[in-house]
N, C-alpha and C positions, 0 to 999 in steps of 0.2 A: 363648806359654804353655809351650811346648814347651821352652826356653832356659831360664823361670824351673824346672822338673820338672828336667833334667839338671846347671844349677847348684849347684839345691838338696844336691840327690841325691849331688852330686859331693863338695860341702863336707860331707856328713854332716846335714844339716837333716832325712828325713827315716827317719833311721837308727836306730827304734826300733820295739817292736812295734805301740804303738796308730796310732802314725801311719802305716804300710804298711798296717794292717787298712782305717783310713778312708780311703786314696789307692787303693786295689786298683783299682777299677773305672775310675781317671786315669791310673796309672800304675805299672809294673811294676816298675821298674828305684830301687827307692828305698834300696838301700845302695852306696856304691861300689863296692863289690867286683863288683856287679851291671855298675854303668854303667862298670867297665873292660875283663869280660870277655865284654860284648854290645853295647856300641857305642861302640870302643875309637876312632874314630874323630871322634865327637863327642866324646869325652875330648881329646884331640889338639888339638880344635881350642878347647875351653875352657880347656884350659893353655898355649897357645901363648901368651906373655909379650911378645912381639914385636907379635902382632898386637893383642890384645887385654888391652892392658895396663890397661886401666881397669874390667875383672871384678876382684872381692874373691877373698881364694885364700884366707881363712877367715871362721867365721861370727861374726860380732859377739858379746861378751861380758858389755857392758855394763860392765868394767872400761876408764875413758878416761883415765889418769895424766896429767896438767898434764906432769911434763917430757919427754912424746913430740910435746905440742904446739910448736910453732915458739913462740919469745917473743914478738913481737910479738901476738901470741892471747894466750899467755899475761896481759900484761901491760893487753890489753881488758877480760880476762875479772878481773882483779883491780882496774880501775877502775870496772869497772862494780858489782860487787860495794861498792866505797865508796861510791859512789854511792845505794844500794840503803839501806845502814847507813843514810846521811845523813839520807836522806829518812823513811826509819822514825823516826828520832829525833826528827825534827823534828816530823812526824805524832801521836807520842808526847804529845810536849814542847804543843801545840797542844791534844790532845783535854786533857790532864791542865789548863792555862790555863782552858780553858771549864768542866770540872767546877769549880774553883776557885772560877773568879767565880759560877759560877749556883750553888754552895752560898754564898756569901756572901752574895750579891743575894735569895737565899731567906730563908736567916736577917736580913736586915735587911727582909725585907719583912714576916715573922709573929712579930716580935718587938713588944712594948709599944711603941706610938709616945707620945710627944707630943700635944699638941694641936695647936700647929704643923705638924709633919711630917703630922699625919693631916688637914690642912688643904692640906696642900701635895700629899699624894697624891690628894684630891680634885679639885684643878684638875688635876693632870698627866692624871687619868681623862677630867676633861670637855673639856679641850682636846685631846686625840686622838679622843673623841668629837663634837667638833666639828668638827674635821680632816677625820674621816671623813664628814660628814654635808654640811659644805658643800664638799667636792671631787662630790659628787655630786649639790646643787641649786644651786651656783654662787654660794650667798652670800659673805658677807667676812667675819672674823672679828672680832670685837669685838679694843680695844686692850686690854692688858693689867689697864688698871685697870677698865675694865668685867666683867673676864673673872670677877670671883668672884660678881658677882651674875648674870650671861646664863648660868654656870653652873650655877649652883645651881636657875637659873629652868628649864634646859634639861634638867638630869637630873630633875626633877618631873613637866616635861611630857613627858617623851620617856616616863617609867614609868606616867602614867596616861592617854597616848595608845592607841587601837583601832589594828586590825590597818586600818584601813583611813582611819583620820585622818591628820592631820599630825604629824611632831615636831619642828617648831618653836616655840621657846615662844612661848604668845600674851604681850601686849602689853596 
């Protein structure tokens, strides 16, 4: 802790008023000018470039320029970036697909049908309702030419079946 206080200290980190008021009690030595003319030898040996070549000799900025980077980074850092685009677009491109069709699919399902089509939505209902019903007591499904009358017989029974009857149509 001792290393991170004289580093700090030495780069100017903590070389202001509020922050000496709130270190006081940690640390005495918080502008440089302090930690060169009271412990000029732990100065020495934090700038020693030889030994301790891998201490920061200023304090980060937040300013990180692309051409201080090596290229090869450089040109990670701008694939990845396409990368980033692609996938947004595509993401884009996908959610805008699904709004599309589910407003279509909407408007053609509360629009004026047919007598047909509102014949034909009615088995689509009772065949997923039968789907449903006999994956879970193991029946078969009737063939398709039976399917308008076992449905029509099965959405009867199934709506004026109890909470504790069956809903299979009777027979």
């Amino acid at each position: 802790e001792g290393l991170y206080w004289a580093l700090t200290s030495l780069l100017g980190a903590q070389n202001y008023t509020t922050r000496m008021d709130g270190i006081q009690n940690e640390w005495l030595l918080a502008q440089p000018r302090d930690m060169r003319r009271n412990a000029s030898d732990l100065v020495d040996l934090l700038e020693d470039n030889d030994k301790f070549a891998w201490l920061p000799r200023k304090l980060p900025d937040g300013n990180y320029p692309l051409n201080q980077l090596p290229a090869a980074q450089v040109n990670e850092i701008k694939d990845l970036a396409i990368y980033i685009v692609v996938a947004a677009a595509l993401g884009i491109a996908l959610c805008i697909g699904c709004c599309v069709w589910c407003c279509r699919h909407r408007a053609w399902l509360h629009r004026e049908h047919t007598e047909d089509e509102k014949e034909k939505i009615v088995q689509m209902k009772s065949r997923r309702t039968l789907n449903a019903s006999s994956s879970n007591i193991g029946m078969s499904l009737p063939s398709d030419r039976k399917l308008t009358r076992a449905s029509s017989a099965y959405t009867r029974s199934s709506q004026t079946s109890t909470a504790g009857g069956s809903s299979l149509p009777s027979k």
